[in-house]
C-alpha positions as CSV (number, residue, x, y, z in Angstrom):
1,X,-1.3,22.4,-0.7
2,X,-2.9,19.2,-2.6
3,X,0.0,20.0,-5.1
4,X,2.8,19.8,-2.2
5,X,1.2,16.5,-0.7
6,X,0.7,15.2,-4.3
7,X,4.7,15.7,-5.0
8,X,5.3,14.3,-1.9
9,X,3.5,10.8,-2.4
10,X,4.6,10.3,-6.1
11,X,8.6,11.4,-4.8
12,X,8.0,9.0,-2.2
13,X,6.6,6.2,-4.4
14,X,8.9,6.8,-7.0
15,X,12.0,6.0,-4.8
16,X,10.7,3.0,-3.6
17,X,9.8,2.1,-7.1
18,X,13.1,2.7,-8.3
19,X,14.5,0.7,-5.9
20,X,12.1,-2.5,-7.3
21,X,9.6,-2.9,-4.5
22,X,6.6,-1.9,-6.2
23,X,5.2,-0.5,-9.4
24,X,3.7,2.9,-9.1
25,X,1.5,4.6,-12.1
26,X,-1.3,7.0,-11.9
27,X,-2.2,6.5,-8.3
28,X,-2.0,2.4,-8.5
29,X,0.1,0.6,-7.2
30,X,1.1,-2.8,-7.4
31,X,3.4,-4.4,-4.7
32,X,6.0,-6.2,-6.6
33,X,8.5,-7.2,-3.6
34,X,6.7,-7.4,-0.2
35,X,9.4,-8.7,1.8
36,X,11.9,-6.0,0.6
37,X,9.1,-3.1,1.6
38,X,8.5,-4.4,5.2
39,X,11.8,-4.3,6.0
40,X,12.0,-1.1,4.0
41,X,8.9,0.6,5.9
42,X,10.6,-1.3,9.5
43,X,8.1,-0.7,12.3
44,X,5.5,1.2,10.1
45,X,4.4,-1.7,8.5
46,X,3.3,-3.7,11.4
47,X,1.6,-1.1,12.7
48,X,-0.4,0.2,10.0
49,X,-1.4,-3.5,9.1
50,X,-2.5,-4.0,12.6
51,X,-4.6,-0.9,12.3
52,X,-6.4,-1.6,8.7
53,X,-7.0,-5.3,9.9
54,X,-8.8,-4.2,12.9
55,X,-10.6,-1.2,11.0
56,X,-11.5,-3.0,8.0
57,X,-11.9,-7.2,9.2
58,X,-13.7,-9.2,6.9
59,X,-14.8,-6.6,4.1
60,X,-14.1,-6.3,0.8
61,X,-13.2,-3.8,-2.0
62,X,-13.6,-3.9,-5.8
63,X,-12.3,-1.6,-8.0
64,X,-14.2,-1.4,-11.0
65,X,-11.7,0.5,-12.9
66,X,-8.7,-2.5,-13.0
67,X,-11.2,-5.7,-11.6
68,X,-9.2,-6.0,-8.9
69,X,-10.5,-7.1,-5.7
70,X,-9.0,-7.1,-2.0
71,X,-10.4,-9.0,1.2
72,X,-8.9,-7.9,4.1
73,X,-8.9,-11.4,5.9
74,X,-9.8,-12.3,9.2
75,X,-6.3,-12.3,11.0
76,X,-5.7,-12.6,14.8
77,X,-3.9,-9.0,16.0
């Protein structure tokens, strides 16, 4: 099953890569048109943002493997 969901996921990401929203490799991926993949996504985007905004307000993430960090920021709902 991993396998299925796995070829499901890099499908998925590839067509949206292909289409020049974001870069995809290994698992990262790096957004390279946000405006195109909201409208692209429609109402899913909204709704998941809402959701990781009000799950995850005012923390932070580092990944140790690229140095990148992410804040989600304090944002009215």
């Amino acid at each position: 099953m991993p396998t299925c969901l796995g070829w499901g996921i890099t499908g998925a990401a590839g067509n949206v890569q292909k289409a020049g929203l974001i870069k995809y490799s290994r698992g990262h991926i790096t957004v390279l048109d946000l405006a195109g993949l909201e409208r692209r996504a429609r109402e899913c985007y909204g709704v998941v943002k809402k959701e990781l905004i009000f799950y995850f307000q005012g923390q932070s993430f580092h990944d140790p493997d690229s140095g990148v960090h992410t804040a989600v920021l304090n944002e009215k709902l």
